[in-house]
C-alpha positions as CSV (number, residue, x, y, z in Angstrom):
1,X,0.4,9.6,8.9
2,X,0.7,13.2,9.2
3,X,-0.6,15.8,11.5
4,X,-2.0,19.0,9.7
5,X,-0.5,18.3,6.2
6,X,-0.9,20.6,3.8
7,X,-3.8,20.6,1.3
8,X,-3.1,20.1,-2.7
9,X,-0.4,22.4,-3.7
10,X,1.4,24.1,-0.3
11,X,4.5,23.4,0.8
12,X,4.6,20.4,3.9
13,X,7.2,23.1,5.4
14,X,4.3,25.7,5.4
15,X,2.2,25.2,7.7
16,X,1.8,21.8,8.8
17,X,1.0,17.1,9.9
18,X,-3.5,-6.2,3.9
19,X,-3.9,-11.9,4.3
20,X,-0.6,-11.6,3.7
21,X,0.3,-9.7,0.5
22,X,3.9,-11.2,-0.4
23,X,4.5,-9.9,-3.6
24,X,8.4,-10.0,-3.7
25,X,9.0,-13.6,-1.7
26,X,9.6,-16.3,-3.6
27,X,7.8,-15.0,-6.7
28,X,8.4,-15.1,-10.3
29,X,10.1,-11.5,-11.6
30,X,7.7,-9.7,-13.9
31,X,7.9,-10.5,-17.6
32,X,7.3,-6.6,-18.4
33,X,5.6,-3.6,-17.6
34,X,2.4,-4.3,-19.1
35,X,1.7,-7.4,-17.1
36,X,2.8,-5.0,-14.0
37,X,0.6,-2.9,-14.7
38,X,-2.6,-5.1,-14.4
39,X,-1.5,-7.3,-11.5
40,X,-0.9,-3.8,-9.9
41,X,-4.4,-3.0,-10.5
42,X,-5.7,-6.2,-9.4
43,X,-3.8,-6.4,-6.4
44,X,-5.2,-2.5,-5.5
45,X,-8.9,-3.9,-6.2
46,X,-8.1,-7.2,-4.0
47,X,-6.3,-5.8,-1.3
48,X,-9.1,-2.8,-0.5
49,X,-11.8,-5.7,-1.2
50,X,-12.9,-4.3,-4.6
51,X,-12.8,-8.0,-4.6
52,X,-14.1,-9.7,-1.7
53,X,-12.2,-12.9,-0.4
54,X,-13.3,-15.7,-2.0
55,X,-14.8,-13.8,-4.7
56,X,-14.6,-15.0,-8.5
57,X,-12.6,-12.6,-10.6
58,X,-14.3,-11.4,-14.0
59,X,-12.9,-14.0,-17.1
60,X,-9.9,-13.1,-18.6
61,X,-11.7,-11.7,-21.5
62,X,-13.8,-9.3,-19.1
63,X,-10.4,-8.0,-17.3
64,X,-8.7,-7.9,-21.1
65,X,-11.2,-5.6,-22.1
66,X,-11.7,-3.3,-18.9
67,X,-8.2,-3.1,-19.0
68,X,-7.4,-2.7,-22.5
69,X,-4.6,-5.1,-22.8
70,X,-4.6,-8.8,-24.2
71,X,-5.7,-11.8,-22.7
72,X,-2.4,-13.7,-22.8
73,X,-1.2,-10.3,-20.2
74,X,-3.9,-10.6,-17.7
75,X,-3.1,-14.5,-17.8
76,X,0.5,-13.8,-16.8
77,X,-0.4,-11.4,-14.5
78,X,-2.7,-13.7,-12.8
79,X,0.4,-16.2,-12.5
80,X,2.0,-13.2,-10.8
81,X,-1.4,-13.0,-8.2
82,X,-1.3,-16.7,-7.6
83,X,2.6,-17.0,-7.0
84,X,2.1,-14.4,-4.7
85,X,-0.9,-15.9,-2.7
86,X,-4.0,-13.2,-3.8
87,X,-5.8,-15.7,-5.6
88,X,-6.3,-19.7,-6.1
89,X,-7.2,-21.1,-9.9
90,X,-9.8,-23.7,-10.1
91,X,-9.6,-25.7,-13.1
92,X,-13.1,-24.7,-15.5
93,X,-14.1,-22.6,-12.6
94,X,-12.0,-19.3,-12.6
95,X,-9.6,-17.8,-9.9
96,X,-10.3,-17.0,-6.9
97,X,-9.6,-14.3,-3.8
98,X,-7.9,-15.8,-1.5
99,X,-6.5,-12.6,0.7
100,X,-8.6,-12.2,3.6
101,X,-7.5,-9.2,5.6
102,X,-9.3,-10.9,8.9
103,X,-6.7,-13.3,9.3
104,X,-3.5,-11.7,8.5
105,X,-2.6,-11.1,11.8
106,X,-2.3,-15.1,11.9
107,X,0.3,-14.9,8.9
108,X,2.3,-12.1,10.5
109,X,6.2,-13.1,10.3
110,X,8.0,-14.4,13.4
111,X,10.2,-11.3,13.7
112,X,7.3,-9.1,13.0
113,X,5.1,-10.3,15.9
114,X,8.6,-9.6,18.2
115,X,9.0,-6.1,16.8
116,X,8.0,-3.4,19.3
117,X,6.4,-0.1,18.5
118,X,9.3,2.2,18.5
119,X,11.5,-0.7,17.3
120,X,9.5,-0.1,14.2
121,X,9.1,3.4,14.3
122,X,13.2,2.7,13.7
123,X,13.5,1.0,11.2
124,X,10.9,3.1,9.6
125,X,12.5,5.8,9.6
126,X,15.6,4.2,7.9
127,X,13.8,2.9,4.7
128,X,10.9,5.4,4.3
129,X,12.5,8.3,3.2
130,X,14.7,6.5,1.0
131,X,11.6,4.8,-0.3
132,X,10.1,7.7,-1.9
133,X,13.1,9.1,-3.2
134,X,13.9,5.7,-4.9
135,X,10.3,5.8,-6.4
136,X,10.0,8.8,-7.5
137,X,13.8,8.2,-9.9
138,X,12.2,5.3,-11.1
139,X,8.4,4.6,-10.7
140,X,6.5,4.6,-14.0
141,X,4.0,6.7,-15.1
142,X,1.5,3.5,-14.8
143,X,2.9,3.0,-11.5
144,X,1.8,6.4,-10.7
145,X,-1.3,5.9,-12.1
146,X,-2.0,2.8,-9.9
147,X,-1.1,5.0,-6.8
148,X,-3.5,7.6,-7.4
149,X,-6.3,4.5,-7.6
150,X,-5.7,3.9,-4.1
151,X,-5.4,7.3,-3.0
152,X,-8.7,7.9,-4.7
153,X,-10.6,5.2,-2.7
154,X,-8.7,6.5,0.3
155,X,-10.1,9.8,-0.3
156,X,-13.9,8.3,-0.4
157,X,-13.6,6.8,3.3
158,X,-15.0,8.9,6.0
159,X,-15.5,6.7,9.7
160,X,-13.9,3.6,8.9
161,X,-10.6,3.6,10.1
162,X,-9.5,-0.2,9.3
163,X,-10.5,0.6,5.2
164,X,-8.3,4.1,5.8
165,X,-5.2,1.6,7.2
166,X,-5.1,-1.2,4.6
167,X,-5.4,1.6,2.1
168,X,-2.5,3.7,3.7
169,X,-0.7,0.2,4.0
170,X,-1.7,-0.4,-0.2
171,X,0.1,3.2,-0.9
172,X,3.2,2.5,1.0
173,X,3.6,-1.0,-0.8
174,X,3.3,0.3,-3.9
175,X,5.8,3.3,-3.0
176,X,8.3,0.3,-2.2
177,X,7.3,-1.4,-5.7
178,X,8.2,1.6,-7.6
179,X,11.7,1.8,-6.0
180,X,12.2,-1.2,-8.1
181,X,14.5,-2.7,-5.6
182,X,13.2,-6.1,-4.4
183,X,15.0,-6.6,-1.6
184,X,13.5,-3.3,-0.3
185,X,10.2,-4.4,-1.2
186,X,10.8,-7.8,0.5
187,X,12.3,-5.5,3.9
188,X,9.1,-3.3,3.6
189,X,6.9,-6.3,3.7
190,X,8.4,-7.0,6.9
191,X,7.4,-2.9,8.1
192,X,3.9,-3.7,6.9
193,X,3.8,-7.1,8.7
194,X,4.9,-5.1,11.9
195,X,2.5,-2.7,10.9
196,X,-0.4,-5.2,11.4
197,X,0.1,-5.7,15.2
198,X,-2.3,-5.3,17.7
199,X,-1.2,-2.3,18.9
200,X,-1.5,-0.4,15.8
201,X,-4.8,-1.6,15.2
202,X,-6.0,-0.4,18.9
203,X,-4.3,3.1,18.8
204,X,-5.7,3.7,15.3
205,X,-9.6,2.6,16.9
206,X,-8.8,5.6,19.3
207,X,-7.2,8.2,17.5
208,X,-7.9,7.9,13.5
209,X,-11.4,9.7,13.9
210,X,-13.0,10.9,10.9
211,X,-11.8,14.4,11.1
212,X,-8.1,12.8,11.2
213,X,-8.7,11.1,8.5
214,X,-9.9,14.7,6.7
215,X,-6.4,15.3,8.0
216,X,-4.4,12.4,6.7
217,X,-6.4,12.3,3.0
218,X,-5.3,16.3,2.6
219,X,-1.5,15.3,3.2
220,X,-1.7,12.3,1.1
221,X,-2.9,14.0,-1.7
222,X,-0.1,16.2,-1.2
223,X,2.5,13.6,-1.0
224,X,0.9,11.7,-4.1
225,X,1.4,15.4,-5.7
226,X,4.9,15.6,-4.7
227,X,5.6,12.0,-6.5
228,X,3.9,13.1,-9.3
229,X,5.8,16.2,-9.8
230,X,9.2,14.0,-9.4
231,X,9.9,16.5,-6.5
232,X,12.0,14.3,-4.0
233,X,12.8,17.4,-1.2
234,X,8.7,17.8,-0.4
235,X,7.5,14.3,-0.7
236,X,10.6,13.4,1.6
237,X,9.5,15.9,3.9
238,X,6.2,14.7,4.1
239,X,7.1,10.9,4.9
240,X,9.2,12.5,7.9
241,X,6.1,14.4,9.4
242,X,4.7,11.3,8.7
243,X,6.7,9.3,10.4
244,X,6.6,12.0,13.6
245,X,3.3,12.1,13.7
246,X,3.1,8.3,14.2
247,X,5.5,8.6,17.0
248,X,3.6,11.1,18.7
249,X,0.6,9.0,18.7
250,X,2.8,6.1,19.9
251,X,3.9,8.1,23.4
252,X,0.6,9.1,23.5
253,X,-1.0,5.6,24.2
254,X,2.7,5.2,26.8
């Protein structure tokens, strides 16, 4: 997150600051962008509980039509949401949420839970810059599209600072997606894993007040407008604020 980012359009060197998603292990390669496209948009409405766990999703037909694709697509990409854990099929019944962001911390990886705070700030640093430069060479227009979904519900929270998180977390993922490197999606599954810690979720409580989050949903738009303008110097720049003004909060609570 970043301290005093700049709103829609300045410079960030003016004057500046989810159950277990595993969507790269062990799963299937998409058959083609389409099919991407709508498991990214039902993975965005799962993961920030557009979709409630254990939910029914709308038919096939329903998502086929408010998606505007064919029914054989959302069926593949609902392959790629079951082979991924986000939903359960039931024969004759329909599929099923089953991410439940109350009980990720349970799922968290081994060396995730034995990551430290500036241990992660580390490797953070390492991937996330190259992250966004990666996207932004190859991320799709549909893939941009999908970010700005999230940052559009990220932009309609106000006091709840857990929604805020899991949708920060949502926008990062998808950053990593649109590098389309899986073994960098499958590393920064790991970051968001250690991301999920205790600690995190305690310093956010204190700190992420609602006029931070003003803050934060000013530099994200400005980030998101960086990636959409392809312009890798600025929204590098704004992942490194980023990642400084994490730090800062992280000797803070020290």
């Amino acid at each position: 997150m970043l301290k005093n980012w700049s709103k829609r359009g300045e410079s960030p060197k003016g004057k500046f600051t989810l159950p277990k998603i595993n969507p790269a292990r062990g799963a299937a390669p998409f058959p083609g962008a389409t099919v991407k496209y709508v498991y990214e948009t039902l993975s965005t409405r799962i993961v920030t509980q557009e979709y409630a766990a254990e939910e029914r999703l709308p038919s096939e037909r329903q998502l086929a039509q408010d998606l505007g694709v064919a029914r054989n697509t959302v069926r593949e990409a609902l392959d790629q949401l079951e082979s991924r854990g986000l939903i359960r099929r039931r024969a004759g019944s329909g599929s099923f949420v089953t991410y439940d962001p109350d009980e990720q911390n349970a799922a968290l990886a081994p060396v995730a839970l034995d990551t430290g705070p500036l241990q992660l700030q580390v490797v953070r640093g390492i991937l996330e810059p190259e992250m966004v430069r990666l996207a932004i060479v190859n991320m799709t227009p549909r893939q941009i599209e999908a970010l700005s979904v999230v940052l559009s519900k990220m932009e309609s929270v106000q006091t709840d600072a857990t929604a805020f998180v899991r949708l920060e977390e949502e926008f990062h993922r998808l950053l990593a997606e649109g590098t389309g490197n899986p073994l960098l999606l499958a590393c920064y599954n790991l970051v968001l894993d250690a991301r999920r810690q205790s600690f995190r979720t305690a310093m956010y409580r204190r700190h992420l007040t609602p006029a931070r989050i003003a803050i934060y949903q000013r530099g994200y738009n400005g980030l998101f407008n960086a990636i959409a303008a392809r312009d890798i110097e600025e929204a590098s720049e704004f992942m490194k604020l980023a990642l400084i003004e994490d730090q800062r909060l992280l000797l803070q609570e020290d």
